[in-house]
C-alpha positions in Angstrom: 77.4 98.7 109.7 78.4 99.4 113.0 77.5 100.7 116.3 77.6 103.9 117.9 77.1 105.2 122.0 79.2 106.5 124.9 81.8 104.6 126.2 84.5 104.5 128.9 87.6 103.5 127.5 89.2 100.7 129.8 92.6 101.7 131.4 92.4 105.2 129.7 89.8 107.0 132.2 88.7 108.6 129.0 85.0 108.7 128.0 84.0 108.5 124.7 80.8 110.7 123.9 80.2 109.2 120.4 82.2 106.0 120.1 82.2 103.9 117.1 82.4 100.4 117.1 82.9 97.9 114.2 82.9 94.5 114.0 86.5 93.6 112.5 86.3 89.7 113.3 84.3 86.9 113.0 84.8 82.9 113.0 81.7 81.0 113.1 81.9 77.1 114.0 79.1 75.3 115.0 80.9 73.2 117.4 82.9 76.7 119.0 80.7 79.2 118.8 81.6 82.4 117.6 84.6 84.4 118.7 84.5 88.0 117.1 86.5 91.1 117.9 84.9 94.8 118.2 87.4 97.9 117.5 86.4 100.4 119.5 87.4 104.3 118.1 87.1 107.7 119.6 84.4 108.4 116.6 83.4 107.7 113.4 85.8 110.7 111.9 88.8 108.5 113.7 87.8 105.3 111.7 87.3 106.9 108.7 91.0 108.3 108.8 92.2 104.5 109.9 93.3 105.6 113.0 94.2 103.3 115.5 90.8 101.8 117.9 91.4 103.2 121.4 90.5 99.6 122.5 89.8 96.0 121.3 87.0 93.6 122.6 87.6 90.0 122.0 84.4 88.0 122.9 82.8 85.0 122.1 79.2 83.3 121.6 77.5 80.1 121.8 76.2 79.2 118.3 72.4 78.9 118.9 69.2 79.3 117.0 69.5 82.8 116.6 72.4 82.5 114.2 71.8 83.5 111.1 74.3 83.2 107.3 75.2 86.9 108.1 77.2 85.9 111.5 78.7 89.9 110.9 74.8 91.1 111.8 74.2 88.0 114.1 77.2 90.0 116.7 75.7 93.2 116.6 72.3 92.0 117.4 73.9 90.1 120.0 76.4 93.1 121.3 72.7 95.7 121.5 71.1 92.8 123.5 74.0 92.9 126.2 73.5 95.3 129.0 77.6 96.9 128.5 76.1 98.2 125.3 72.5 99.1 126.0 72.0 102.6 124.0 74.1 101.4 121.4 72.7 103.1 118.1 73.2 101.4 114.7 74.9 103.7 111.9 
């Protein structure tokens, strides 16, 4: 599971046609929220030969009704709902 779109790589003035980004982090509490981390790579062919992500989003979400026991799937539904990653494309 993971996400795919264009994206402008921050600091780098680089823009990524097919980005690929992957959930690598998650901790759930019901009291904290969830803080999860997204590696961002160049594309799907740079993940697969574990190259290093061009970038690293560390965010964090309230723990609501919409959680569900897969908190993994619960970020990505978030990240698709959040206008920085509107045409997103699950792949």
């Amino acid at each position: 599971m993971a996400l795919q779109m264009e994206w402008e790589a921050a600091g780098l003035g680089l823009t990524l046609a097919a980005a690929y980004l992957k959930v690598r982090r998650v901790v759930t509490s019901k009291e904290n929220g969830i803080e999860y981390q997204v590696a961002v790579f160049a594309d799907s062919d740079a993940r697969d030969a574990h190259r290093d992500p061009v970038e690293v989003i560390v965010g964090h979400k309230q723990y609501d009704d919409s959680c569900t026991d897969n908190a993994i799937k619960d970020i990505y539904e978030y990240l698709k709902a959040q206008d920085e990653y509107s045409g997103a494309e699950d792949v």
